[in-house]
C-alpha positions in Angstrom: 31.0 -17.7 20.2 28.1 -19.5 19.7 26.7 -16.5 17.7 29.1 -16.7 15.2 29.0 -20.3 14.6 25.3 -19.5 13.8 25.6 -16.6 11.8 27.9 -19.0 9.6 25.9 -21.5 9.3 23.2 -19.6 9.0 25.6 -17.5 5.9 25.3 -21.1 4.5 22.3 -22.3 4.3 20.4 -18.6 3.4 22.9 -16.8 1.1 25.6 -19.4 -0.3 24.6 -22.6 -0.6 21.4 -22.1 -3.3 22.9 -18.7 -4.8 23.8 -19.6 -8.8 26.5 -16.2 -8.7 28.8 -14.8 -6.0 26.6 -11.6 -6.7 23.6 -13.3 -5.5 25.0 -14.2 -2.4 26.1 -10.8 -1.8 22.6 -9.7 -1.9 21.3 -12.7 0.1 24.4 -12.1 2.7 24.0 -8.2 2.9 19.9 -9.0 3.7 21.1 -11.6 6.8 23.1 -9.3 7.9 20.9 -6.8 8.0 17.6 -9.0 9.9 20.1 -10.2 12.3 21.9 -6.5 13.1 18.5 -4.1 12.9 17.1 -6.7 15.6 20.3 -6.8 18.0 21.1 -3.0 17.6 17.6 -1.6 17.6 16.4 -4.1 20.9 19.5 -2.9 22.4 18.8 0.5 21.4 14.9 0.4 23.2 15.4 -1.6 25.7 18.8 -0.1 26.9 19.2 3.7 28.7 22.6 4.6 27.3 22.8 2.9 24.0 23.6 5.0 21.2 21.9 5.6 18.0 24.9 6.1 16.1 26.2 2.7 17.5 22.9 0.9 15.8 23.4 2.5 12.6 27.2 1.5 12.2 26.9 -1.6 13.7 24.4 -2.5 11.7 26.4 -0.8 8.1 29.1 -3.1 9.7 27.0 -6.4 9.8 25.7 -5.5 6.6 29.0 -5.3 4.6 30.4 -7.6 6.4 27.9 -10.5 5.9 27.5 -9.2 2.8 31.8 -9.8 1.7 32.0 -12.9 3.3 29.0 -14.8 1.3 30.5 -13.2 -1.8 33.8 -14.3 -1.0 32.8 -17.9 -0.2 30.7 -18.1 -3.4 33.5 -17.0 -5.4 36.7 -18.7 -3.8 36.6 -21.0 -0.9 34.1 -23.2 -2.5 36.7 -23.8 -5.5 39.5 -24.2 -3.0 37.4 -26.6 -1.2 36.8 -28.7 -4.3 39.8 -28.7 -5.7 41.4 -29.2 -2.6 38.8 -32.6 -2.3 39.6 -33.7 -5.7 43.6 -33.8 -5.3 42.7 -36.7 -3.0 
């Protein structure tokens, strides 16, 4: 649990918050999600006797696009939701 409230605030402060275009913070997301799954899969995959290789790779295509969607779709929509949700107030 306390992973994922990392790799959020982490999604925050490395791909969102400074990107100017919800295309930026694709990038930026994709790229953390990246780091973060090549070191978990590919530890796991040397230091562990039965873990696949085929694992790594789609783990790490999974953390990848999934970083990735969410920065984009935080960039694009939940920050407009958030503000105009603050505003009504």
């Amino acid at each position: 649990m306390l992973v994922w409230v990392a790799g959020g605030i982490g999604m925050w402060f490395l791909a969102v918050k400074d990107s100017k275009t919800p295309h930026e913070a694709l990038f930026k997301g994709a790229l953390l999600g990246f780091v973060g799954y090549v070191l978990f899969n590919f530890t796991n995959y040397f230091l562990l006797r039965n873990y696949d290789l085929k694992v790594a790779y789609v783990d790490t295509i999974y953390g990848i696009v999934v970083y990735g969607l969410l920065s984009y779709i935080y960039k694009k929509y939940l920050i407009k939701m958030i503000w105009i949700g603050i505003c009504k107030y």
